[in-house]
C-alpha positions in Angstrom: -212.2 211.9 101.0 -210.5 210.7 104.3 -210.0 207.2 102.8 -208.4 208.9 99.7 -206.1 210.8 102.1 -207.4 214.2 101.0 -207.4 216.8 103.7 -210.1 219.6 103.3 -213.0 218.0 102.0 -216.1 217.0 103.4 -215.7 213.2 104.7 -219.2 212.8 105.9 -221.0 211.3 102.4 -219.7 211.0 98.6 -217.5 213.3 97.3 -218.5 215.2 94.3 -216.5 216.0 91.6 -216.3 219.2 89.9 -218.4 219.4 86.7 -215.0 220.2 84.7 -213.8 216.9 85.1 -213.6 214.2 81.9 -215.2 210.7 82.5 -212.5 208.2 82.3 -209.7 211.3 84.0 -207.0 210.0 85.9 -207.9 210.6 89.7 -204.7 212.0 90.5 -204.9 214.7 88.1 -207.9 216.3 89.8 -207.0 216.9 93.1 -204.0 219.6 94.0 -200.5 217.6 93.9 -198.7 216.9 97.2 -196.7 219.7 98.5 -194.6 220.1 101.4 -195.8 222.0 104.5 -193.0 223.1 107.3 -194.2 223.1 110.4 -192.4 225.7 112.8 -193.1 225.7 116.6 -192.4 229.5 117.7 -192.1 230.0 121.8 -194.5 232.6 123.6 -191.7 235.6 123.5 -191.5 235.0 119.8 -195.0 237.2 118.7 -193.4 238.9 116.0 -192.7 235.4 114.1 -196.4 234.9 113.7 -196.8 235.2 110.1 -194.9 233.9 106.2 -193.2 237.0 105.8 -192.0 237.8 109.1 -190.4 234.1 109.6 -189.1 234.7 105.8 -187.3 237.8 107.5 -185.7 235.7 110.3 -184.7 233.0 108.4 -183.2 235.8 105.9 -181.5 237.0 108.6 -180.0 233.6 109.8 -178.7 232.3 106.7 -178.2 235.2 104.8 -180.7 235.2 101.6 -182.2 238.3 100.3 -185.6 238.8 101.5 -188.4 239.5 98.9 -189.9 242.6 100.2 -193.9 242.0 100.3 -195.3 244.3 97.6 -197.2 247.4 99.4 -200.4 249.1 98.0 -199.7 253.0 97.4 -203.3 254.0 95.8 -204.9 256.6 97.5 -208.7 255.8 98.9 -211.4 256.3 96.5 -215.6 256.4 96.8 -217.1 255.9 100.3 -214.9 256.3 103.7 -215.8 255.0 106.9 -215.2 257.4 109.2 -213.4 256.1 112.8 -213.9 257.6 116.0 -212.0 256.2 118.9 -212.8 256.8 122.4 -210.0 255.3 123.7 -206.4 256.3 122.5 -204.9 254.5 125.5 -205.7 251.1 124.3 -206.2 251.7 120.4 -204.1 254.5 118.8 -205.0 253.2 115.6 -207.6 251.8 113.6 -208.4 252.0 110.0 -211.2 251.1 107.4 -211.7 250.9 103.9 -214.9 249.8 101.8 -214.6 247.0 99.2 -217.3 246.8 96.6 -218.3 244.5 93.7 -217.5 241.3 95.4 -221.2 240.2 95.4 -221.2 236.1 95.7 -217.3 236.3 94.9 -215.5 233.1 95.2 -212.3 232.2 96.6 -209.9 230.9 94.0 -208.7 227.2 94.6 -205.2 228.0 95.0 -206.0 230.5 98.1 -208.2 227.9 99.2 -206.2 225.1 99.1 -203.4 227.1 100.9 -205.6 228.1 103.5 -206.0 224.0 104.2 -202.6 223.7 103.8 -202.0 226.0 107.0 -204.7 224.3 108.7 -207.8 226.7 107.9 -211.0 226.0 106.3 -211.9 228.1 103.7 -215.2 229.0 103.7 -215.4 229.6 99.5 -215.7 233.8 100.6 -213.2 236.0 99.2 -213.6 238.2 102.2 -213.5 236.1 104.8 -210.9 233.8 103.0 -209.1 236.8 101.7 -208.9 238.3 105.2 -207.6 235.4 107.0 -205.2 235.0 103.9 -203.7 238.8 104.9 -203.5 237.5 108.5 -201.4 234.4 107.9 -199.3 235.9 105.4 -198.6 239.2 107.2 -199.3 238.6 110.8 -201.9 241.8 110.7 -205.9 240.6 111.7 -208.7 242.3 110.0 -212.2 241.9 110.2 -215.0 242.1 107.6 -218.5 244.1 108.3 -221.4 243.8 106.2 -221.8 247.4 106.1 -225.2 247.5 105.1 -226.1 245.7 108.6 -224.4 248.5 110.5 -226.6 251.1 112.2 -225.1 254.6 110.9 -222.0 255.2 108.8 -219.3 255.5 111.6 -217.3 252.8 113.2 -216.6 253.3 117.0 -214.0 252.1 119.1 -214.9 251.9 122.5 -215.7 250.2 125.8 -218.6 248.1 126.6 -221.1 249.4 128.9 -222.5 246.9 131.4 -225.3 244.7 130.2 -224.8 245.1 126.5 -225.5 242.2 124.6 -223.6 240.5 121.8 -224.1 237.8 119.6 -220.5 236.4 118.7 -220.1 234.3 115.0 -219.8 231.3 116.8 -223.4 232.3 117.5 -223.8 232.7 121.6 -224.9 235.4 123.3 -222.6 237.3 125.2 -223.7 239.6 128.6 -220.5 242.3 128.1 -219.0 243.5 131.4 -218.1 247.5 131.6 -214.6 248.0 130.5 -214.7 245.6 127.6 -212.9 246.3 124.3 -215.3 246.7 121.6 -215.7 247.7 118.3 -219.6 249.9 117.8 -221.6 251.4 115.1 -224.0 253.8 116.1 -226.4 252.1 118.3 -224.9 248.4 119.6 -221.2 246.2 120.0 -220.8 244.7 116.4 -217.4 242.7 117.5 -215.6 241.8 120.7 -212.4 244.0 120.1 -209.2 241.7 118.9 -211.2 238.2 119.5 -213.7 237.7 117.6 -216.5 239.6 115.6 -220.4 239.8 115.3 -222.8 237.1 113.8 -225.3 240.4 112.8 -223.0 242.4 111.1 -220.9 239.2 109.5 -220.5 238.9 105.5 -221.9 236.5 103.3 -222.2 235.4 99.6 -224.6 238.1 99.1 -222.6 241.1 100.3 -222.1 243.4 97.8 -220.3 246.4 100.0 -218.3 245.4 102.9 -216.3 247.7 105.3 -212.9 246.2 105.5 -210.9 247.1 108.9 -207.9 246.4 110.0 -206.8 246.4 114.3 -203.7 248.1 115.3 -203.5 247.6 119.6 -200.9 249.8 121.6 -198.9 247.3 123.2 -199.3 246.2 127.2 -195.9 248.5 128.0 -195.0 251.2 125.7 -191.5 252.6 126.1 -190.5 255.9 125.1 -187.9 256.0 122.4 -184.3 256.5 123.5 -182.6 259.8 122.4 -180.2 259.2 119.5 -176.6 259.2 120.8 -174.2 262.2 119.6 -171.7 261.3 116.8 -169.1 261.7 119.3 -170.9 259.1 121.7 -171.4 256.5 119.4 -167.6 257.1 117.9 -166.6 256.3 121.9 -169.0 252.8 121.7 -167.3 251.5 118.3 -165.9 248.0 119.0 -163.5 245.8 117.4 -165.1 241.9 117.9 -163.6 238.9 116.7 -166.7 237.2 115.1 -166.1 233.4 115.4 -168.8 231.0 113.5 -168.8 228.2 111.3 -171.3 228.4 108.7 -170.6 230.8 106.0 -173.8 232.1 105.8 -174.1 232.7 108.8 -171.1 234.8 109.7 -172.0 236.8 106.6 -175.2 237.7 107.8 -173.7 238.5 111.8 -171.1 240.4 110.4 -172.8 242.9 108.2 -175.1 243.5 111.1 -172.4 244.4 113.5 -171.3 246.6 110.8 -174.3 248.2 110.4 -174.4 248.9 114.5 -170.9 250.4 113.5 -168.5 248.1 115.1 -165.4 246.2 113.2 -164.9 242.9 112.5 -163.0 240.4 112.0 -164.1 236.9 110.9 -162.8 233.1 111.8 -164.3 230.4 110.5 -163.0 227.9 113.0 -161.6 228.0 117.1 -158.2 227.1 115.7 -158.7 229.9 113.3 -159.8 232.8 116.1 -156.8 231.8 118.4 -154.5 232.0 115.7 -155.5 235.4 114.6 -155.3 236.5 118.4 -152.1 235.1 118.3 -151.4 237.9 115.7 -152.8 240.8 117.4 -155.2 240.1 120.3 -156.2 243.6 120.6 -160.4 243.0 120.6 -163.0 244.6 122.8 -165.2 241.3 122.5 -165.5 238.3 120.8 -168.7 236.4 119.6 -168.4 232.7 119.1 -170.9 230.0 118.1 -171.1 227.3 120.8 -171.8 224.7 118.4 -168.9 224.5 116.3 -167.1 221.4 115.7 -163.9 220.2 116.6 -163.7 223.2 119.0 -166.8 224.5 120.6 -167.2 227.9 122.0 -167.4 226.8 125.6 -163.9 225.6 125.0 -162.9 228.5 122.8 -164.6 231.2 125.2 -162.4 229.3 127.9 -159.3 229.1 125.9 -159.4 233.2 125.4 -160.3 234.3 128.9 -157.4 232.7 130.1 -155.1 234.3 127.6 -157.0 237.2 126.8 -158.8 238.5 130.3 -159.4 241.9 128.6 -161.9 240.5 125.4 -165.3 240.1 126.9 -167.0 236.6 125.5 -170.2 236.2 124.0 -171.8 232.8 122.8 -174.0 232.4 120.9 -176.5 229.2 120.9 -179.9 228.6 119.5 -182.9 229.8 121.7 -180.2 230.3 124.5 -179.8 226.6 124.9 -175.9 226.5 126.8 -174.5 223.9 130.0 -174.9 225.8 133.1 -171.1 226.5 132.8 -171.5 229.0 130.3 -173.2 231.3 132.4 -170.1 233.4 133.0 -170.4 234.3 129.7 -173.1 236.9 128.0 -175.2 234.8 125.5 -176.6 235.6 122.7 -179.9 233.7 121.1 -180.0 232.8 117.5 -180.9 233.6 115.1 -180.3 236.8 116.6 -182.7 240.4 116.4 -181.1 243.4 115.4 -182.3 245.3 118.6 -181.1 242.2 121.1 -177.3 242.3 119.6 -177.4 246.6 119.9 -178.3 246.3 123.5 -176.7 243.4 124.4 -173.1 244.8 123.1 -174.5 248.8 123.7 -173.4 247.5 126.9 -169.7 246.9 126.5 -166.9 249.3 126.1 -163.8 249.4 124.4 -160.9 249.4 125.9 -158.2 251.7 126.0 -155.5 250.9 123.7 -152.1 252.8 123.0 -151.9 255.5 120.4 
């Protein structure tokens, strides 16, 4: 299969073919056709971009498409519950578990398979396992599959680990657990190492017929209390008039309806010739948000251009990942593409300025 080019297949003898395919069939025909994978590098403060539909959202976001909302599953639980009982709310406020039956020796289907491979995964042919890593790409939320017939009891417990116990991990080694460890317990012993990795006795296989499906929802390292709502009058008194300078279409379209949606007005410019000629016109703008990679003009030169005839507009440029000379650090920055909750804090942070009636 490696001489052939074909990722995903064994490599270590022949290849077999599947019984559905006609003497004399054109090789090509029987293996998936070439597709195109993009490969996207995300840096360690960029978590929430760890999954399809949350990248989807951000590139959304940057270029202004309408996202295709993920489609959400509203039936109500039916036949056996797992009850959940967690002993520590500090570190899991959260955990839930369904049961799945009638998946007894259930196959994965090729096309979840061969997308699996595609994001560098091996498919292991189990719907459960297959299907559950599947969720996790797609939707950046890990589950685990138990083999609920192996579990001691009926109840799932979310706990800590008390010194000595013993688990055997999939990878299959034996693990002495210190006290304090995160794990997740049926009624007598650990059955997974909370959020790494799960246990090789209570693990599906082809022949499990009910499996308790669960899904881990951590409380983060350093909750923050939610700020109190600002009065009407308040957020009236933070409303600010920015002159929104970018290049790409698409992009301003998408900036702008966000500021509009934090409450501010704008006003767009497509160009640095075209922002100093509107100032020219009426220069009376709390701030002013310009790409630093335009052409022609850039919004280093821009941002200088406008502090010198405009002290009063506070600058912000805007740059991918942050990435400006050391000479626009007079300026406030802005990363893109850009997060809601950065731009409301970043401008929360400016106020207008007083302008005769």
């Amino acid at each position: 299969a490696a001489e052939l080019g074909l990722e995903g297949y064994d490599s270590t003898g022949i290849l077999v073919l599947s019984e559905a395919a006609a003497v004399g069939a054109d090789a090509m025909t029987l293996f998936p056709k070439a597709d195109h994978v993009m490969e996207v590098e995300m840096l360690p403060n960029q978590a929430h971009c760890l999954s399809h539909y949350s990248l989807a959202r951000e590139f959304c976001l940057f270029y202004g498409y309408r996202l295709k909302e993920a489609p959400v599953f509203e039936g109500g639980a039916s036949g056996t519950l797992v009850p959940v009982e967690i002993k520590v709310p500090e570190l899991c406020p959260r955990y839930g578990a369904m049961v799945l039956r009638g998946v007894k020796n259930a196959k994965t289907p090729e096309w979840m398979a061969s997308r699996l491979r595609a994001m560098g995964s091996n498919p292991k042919g189990n719907i459960l396992i297959d299907g559950s890593n599947f969720v996790m790409y797609e939707l950046g939320q890990p589950t685990h599959c138990f083999d609920i017939a192996k579990l001691n009891g009926t109840k799932i417990i979310v706990r800590r680990a008390m010194a000595g116990e013993m688990l055997k991990t999939l990878d299959n080694q034996a693990l002495k657990l210190d006290a304090g460890m995160m794990v997740i317990a049926d009624a007598s012993k650990p059955v997974a190492l909370a959020g790494v990795m799960g246990g090789f006795d209570s693990s599906v296989s082809d022949g499990t017929d009910g499996a308790s499906f669960l899904a881990e929802i951590w409380l983060p390292a350093a909750p923050h209390a939610a700020l109190p709502a600002p009065a009407p009058a308040a957020a009236d008194a933070r409303r600010l008039r920015i002159l929104l300078v970018e290049s790409d279409g698409l992009v301003r379209a998408s900036l702008a309806e966000a500021l509009a949606d934090l409450g501010h007005t704008v006003v767009q410019a497509g160009s640095g010739g075209h922002a100093l000629a509107l100032l020219a016109e009426n220069a009376a703008y709390d701030a002013m948000i310009a790409d630093q990679a335009m052409p022609v003009m850039t919004g280093l030169q821009l941002a200088a251009t406008v502090v010198e005839r405009h002290p009063g507009i506070r600058v912000v440029l805007a740059s991918p990942h942050g990435r400006l000379p050391a000479s626009a650090r007079q300026f406030l920055q802005l990363d893109k593409p850009f997060r809601p909750e950065e731009l409301e804090t970043l401008l929360g942070g400016l106020a207008p300025q007083a302008r005769a009636a």
